[in-house]
Every structure is written in C-alpha cells, then in structure tokens.
C-alpha positions as CSV (number, residue, x, y, z in Angstrom):
1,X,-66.4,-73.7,-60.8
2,X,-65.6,-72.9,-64.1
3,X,-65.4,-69.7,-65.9
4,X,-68.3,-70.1,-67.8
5,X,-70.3,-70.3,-64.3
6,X,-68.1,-68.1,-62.1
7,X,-69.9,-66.7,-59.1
8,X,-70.2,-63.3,-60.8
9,X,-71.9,-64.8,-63.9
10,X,-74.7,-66.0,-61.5
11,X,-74.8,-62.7,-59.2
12,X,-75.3,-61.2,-63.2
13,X,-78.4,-63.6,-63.4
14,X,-79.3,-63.2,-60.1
15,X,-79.4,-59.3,-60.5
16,X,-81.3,-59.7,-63.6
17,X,-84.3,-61.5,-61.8
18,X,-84.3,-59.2,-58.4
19,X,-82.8,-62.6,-56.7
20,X,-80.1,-60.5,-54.1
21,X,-77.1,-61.3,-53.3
22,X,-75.8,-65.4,-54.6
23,X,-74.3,-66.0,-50.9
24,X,-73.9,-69.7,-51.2
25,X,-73.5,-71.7,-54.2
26,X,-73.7,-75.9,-54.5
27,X,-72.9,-78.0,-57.5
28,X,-75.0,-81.3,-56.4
29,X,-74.2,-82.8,-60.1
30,X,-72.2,-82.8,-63.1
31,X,-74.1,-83.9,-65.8
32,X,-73.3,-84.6,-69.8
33,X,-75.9,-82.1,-71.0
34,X,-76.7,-79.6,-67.6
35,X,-74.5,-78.1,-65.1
36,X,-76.8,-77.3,-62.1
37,X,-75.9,-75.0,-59.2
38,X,-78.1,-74.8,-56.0
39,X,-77.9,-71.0,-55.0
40,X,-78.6,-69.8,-51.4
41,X,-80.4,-73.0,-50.7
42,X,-83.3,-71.1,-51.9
43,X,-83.4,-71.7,-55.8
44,X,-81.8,-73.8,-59.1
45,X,-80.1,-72.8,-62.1
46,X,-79.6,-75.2,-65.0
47,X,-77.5,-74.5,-68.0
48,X,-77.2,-76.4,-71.2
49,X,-74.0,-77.0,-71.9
50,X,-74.5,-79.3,-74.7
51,X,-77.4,-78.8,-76.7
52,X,-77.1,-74.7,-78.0
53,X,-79.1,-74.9,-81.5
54,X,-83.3,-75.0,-82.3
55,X,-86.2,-74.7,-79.7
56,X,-84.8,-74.9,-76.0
57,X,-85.9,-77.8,-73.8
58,X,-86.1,-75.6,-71.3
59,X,-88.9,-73.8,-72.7
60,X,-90.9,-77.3,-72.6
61,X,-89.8,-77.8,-68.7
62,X,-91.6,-74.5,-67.8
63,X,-94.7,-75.0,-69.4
64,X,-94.9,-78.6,-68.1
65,X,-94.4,-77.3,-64.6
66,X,-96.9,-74.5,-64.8
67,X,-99.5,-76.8,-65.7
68,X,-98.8,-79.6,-63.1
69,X,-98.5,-77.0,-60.5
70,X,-102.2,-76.6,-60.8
71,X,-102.8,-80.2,-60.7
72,X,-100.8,-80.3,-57.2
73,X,-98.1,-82.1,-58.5
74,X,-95.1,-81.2,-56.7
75,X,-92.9,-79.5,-58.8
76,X,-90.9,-76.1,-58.7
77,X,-92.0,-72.4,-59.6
78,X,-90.0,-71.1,-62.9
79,X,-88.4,-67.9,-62.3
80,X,-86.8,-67.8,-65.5
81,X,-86.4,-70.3,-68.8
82,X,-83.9,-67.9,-70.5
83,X,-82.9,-68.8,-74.1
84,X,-81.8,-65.0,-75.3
85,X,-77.9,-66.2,-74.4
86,X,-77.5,-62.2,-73.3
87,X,-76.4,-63.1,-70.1
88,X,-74.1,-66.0,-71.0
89,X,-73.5,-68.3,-74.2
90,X,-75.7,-71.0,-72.5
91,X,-79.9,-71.6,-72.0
92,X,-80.5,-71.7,-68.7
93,X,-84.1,-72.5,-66.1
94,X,-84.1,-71.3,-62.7
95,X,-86.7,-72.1,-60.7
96,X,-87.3,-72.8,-56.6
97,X,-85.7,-75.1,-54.8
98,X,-87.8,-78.2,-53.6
99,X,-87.7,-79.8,-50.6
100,X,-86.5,-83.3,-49.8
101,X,-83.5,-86.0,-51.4
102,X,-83.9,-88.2,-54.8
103,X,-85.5,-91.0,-53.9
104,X,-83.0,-93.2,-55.2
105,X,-80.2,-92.3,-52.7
106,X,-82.5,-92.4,-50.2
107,X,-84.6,-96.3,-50.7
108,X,-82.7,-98.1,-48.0
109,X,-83.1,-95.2,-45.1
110,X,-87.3,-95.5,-45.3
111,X,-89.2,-98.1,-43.5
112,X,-91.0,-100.4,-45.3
113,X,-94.2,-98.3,-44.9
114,X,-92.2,-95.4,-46.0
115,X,-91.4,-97.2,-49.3
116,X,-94.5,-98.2,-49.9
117,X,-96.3,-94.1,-49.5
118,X,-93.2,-92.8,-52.3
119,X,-93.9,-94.9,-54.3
120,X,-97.8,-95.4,-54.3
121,X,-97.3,-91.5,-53.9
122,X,-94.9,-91.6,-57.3
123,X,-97.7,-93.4,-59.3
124,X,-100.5,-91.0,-58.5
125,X,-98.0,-88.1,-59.3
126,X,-97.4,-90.0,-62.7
127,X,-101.3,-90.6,-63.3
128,X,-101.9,-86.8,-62.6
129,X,-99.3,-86.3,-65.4
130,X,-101.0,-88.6,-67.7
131,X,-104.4,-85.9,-67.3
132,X,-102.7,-83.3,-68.8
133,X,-104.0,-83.0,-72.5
134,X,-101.9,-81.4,-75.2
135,X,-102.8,-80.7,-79.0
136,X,-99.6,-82.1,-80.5
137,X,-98.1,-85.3,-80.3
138,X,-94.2,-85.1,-79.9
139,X,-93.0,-81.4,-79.0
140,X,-95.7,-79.7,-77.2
141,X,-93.6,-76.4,-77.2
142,X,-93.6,-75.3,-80.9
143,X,-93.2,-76.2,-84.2
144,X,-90.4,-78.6,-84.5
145,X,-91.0,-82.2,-84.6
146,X,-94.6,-82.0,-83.6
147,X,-97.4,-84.1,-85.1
148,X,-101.2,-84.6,-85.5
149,X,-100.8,-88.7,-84.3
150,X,-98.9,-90.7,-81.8
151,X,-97.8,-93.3,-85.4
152,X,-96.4,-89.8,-87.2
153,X,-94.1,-88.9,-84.4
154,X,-92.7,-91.9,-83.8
155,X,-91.8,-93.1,-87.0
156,X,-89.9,-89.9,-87.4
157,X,-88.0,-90.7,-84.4
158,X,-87.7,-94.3,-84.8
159,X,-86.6,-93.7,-88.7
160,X,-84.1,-91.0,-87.3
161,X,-82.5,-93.2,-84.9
162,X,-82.2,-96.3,-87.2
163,X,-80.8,-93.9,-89.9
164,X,-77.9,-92.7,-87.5
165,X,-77.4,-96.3,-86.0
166,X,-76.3,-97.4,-89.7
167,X,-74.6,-94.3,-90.6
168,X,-72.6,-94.4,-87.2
169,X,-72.1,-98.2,-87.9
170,X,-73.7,-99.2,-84.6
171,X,-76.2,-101.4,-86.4
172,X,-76.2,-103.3,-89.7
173,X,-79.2,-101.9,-91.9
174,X,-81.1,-105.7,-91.5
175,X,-81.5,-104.8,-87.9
176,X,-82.5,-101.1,-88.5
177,X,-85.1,-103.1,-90.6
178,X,-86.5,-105.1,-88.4
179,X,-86.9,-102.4,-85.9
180,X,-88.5,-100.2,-88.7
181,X,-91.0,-103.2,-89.5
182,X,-91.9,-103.9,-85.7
183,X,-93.2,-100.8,-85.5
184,X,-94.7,-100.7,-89.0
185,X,-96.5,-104.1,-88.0
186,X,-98.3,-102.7,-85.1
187,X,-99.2,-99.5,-86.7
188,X,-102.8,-100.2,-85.2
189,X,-101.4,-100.0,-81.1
190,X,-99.9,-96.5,-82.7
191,X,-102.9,-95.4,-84.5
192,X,-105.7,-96.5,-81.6
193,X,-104.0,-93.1,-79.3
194,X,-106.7,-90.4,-79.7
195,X,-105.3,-87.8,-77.7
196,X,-101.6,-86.8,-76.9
197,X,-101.3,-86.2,-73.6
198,X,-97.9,-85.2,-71.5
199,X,-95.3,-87.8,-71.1
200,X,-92.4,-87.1,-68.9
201,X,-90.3,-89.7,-70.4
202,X,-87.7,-90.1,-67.4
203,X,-89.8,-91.0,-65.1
204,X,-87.4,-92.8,-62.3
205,X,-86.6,-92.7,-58.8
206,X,-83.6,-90.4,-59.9
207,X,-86.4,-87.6,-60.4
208,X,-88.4,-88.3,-57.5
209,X,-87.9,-86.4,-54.1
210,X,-88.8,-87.7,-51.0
211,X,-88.3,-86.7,-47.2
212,X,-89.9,-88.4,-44.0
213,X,-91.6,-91.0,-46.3
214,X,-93.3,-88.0,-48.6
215,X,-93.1,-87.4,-52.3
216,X,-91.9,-83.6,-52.2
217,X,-91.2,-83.2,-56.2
218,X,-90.9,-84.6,-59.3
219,X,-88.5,-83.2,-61.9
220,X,-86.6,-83.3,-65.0
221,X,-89.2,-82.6,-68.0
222,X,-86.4,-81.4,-70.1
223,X,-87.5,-84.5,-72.6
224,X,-90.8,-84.5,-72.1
225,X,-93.4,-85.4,-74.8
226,X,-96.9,-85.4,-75.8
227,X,-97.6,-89.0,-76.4
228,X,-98.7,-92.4,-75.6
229,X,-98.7,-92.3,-71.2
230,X,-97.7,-96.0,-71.4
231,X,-94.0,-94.6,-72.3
232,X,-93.4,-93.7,-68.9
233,X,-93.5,-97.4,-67.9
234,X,-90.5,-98.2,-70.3
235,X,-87.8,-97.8,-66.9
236,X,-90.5,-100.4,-64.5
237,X,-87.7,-103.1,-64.3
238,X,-85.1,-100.3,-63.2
239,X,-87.9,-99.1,-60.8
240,X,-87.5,-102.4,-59.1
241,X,-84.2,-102.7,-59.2
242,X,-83.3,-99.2,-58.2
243,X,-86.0,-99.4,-55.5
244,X,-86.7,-102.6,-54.3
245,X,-90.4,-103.3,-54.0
246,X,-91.7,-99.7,-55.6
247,X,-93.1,-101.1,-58.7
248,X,-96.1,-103.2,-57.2
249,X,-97.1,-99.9,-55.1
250,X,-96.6,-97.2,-58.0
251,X,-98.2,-99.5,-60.2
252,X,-101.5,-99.4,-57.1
253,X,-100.8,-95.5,-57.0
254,X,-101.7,-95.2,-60.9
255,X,-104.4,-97.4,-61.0
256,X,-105.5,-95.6,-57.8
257,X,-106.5,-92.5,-60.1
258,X,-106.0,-93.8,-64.2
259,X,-106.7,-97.2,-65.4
260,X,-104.1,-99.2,-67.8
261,X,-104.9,-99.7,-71.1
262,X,-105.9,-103.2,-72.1
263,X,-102.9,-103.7,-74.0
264,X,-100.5,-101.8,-72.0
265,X,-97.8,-104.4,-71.4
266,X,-97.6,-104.8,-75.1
267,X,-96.7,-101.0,-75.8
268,X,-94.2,-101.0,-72.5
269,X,-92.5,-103.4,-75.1
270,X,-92.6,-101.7,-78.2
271,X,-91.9,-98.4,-76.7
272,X,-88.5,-100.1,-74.7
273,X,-87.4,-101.4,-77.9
274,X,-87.2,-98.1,-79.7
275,X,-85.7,-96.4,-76.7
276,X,-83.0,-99.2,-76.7
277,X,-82.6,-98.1,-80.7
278,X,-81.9,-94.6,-79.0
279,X,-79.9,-95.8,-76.3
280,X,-77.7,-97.3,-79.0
281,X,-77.2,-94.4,-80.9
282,X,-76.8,-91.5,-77.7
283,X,-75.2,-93.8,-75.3
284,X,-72.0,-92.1,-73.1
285,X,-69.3,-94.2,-75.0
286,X,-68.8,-96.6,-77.5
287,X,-69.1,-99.6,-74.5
288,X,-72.4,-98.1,-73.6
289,X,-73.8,-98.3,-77.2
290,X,-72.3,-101.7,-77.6
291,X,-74.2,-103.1,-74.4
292,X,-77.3,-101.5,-75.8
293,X,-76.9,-102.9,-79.1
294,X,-77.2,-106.2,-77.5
295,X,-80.0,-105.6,-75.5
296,X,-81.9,-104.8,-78.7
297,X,-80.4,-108.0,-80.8
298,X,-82.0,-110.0,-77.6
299,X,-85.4,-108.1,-77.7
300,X,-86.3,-108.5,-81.6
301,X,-87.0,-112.5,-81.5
302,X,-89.5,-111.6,-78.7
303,X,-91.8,-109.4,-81.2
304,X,-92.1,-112.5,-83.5
C-alpha cells in the first residue's frame, strides 16, 4: 500500500469517525480515478486520486444514496463524503460495506433462474432510480454545470467534448460537426424532457451485487446526473454481452414498475453516440480513443 494510504493514514480516518481500530485492510481494485480499501470487512473508503479541483463527486454519491435508501434500493450508509483534504491531500466517501459479489464475476456460477431474479431485480432497482426527481438537469449537487433543461446540459457537454476531440486531434472538426448537428437536429427528443430526474449513468453488471441469486447493492454514482432516464440504457448491448441473457429480464424488471418512453430506442442512440464522443476524448490510451473514434465514424451514417 502506498504512502499516501498507509495503514496509519486510515487508523487517522478511522479515529476521526469513532470507527476503532483498522484491523484488516483489502484493496479489491486499483482503479484510474479511485483507490478503494475494504477495512475490517465492515466498511469502504474511496479516495480520488485523480480528480482534486471544483465540486467533489463524492458529494453527489452521498446524496444519491440517501435518497435511494428510502426507496429500498440497496445501497450503502455514508459515514463520511470528506472533501476538507485535512486528513490527507485526497477526497475521500466511506460508507458500509454491502453484502454480496459484482455480478459480472459472478453470471456463470447462478442458475438460469438465478440470472433471471438479478437481473429482473437490476431493472426494478434502475426504475426505482428513475423515481427520484431532482430540480436541475446535469449536476444535482451544486452550482457547476447544472441546467434548467435536459437540451442545455447536453449541448454543454456534447460542445465540450467535440471542442477537446479537435483540440487533442482525435477528431477532424467535420466530424465534431456532424455530431454537433445530430443533436441540434433532434433538439425536439431533448426539449420533450419535463423533469430531470436521477441518472446513474454506469449502470452495468460491474456495479451490481448479487449473492444466492439476490440483488444485494447497486453502486458507483460518482457520475451520476439529473437527466433523461433513457441514458442508463446506453451499456444494453454490454449488458448482454457481459451477462448473457440479462437484458430481456432487466428490460421486464423496468417495465415491471416504469414504462419506456415511446421513442426510447431512438434516444438509447443519440445518447450512445455522444458517450462514444466522450469515450474518444477520456479513453485509457491513445488505442482506446482510436477504437472509439471508429465506433463513432460507423454510428453517424445511421442518424441519416
């Protein structure tokens, strides 16, 4: 373990909260922007090791999981979403420690029956998300980047993206362009979202625990947004990919408690292709942004 995140750094936390004694410590994943520690099998620290300027995500995270909490959607208790950097140089959330594996490590061990509860499970978990109503659309945490409609926020982050994809030379400007005037074109899908409501905007199998065939969390709203609900479809072929037969029964979980809208498939599209615009610009190496970049070259002839 690093310096940064020696064991007496966490007893420091851990004294800080009234936690006791850190007796055992875990490092289940090294990730690009989080280093997370399981601590006494009892709780989780995240720290952002990456992202150290504006409004913490974390801040975001916490709110999300106090209001989903109430809605029995199984996600942790917050101890602490601590952006002060007294204790160490770094934002850090600790929270409980859920029962239960991600799902995606775990597919192939669950009868079929099994498969089919997570994910039905998954998709009612994901329409009890979609209930939550916020008053901004983008952040729902504070000032920064948050908007009165669902066509605002995303042309500031389409128009963001395309701006650093030419500036980083990862697209030529025509294709920025075309991007730029998809989504100018269907303004209308954009405009017809009344109400932003929460968007956890990773939703895969990655983020779902599961033990004995049971949905025991759902995690990750670091990126979460107030928005259009139909982003959180944007990863369905990777569901079925991942997970083998999930998407018919998530899709039947949803439906179970939230209907589609009528032209839902149509903004799965348009909100895949501007993620693959992001994807291009924040992907983990220059083959990674290259292999998205062609992804997006094949989806543009398909909006017309």
């Amino acid at each position: 373990m690093e310096e940064t995140f020696s064991r007496e750094v966490l007893q420091r936390i851990w004294d800080h909260h009234g936690l006791g004694r850190v007796e055992k410590i875990e490092q289940p994943k090294v990730g690009m922007v989080n280093r997370v520690f399981v601590v006494n099998e009892t709780h989780v620290i995240r720290f952002d090791v990456l992202i150290n300027e504006g409004e913490s995500r974390y801040h975001k995270e916490a709110l999300a999981y106090e209001r989903l909490g109430a809605l029995g959607v199984p996600v942790p208790q917050v101890i602490a979403a601590d952006s002060s950097k007294i204790l160490l140089p770094h934002d850090y959330l600790l929270m409980t420690k859920l029962e239960g594996q991600p799902t995606i490590h775990t597919w192939v061990e669950l009868s079929p029956e099994q498969q089919a509860n997570v994910a039905y499970q998954a998709g009612q978990h994901l329409a009890r998300i979609h209930s939550v109503t916020l008053e901004k659309f983008g952040n729902y945490a504070g000032q920064e980047r948050a908007f009165d409609g669902w066509y605002d926020a995303m042309w500031d982050y389409i128009h963001r993206y395309a701006t650093e994809a030419v500036a980083q030379k990862l697209l030529e400007p025509a294709i920025t362009a075309q991007v730029e005037a998809i989504f100018k074109r269907h303004k209308a899908v954009f405009d017809a979202i009344p109400q932003s409501r929460l968007v956890h905007r990773d939703f895969q199998f990655t983020n779902i625990l599961q033990k004995d065939g049971q949905v025991t969390g759902i995690l990750d709203f670091e990126w979460s947004l107030g928005g259009d609900p139909s982003y959180d479809f944007i990863l369905r072929e990777q569901w079925e990919e991942e997970c083998p037969g999930s998407h018919e029964h998530l899709y039947a979980g949803y439906t179970s408690l939230r209907p589609l809208a009528a032209d839902h498939d149509l903004r799965v599209r348009l909100h895949w292709l501007f993620f693959v615009l992001e994807w291009v610009v924040d992907g983990f190496d220059a083959a990674d942004s290259a292999q998205a970049a062609e992804r997006l070259y094949a989806l543009l002839p398909t909006f017309g």
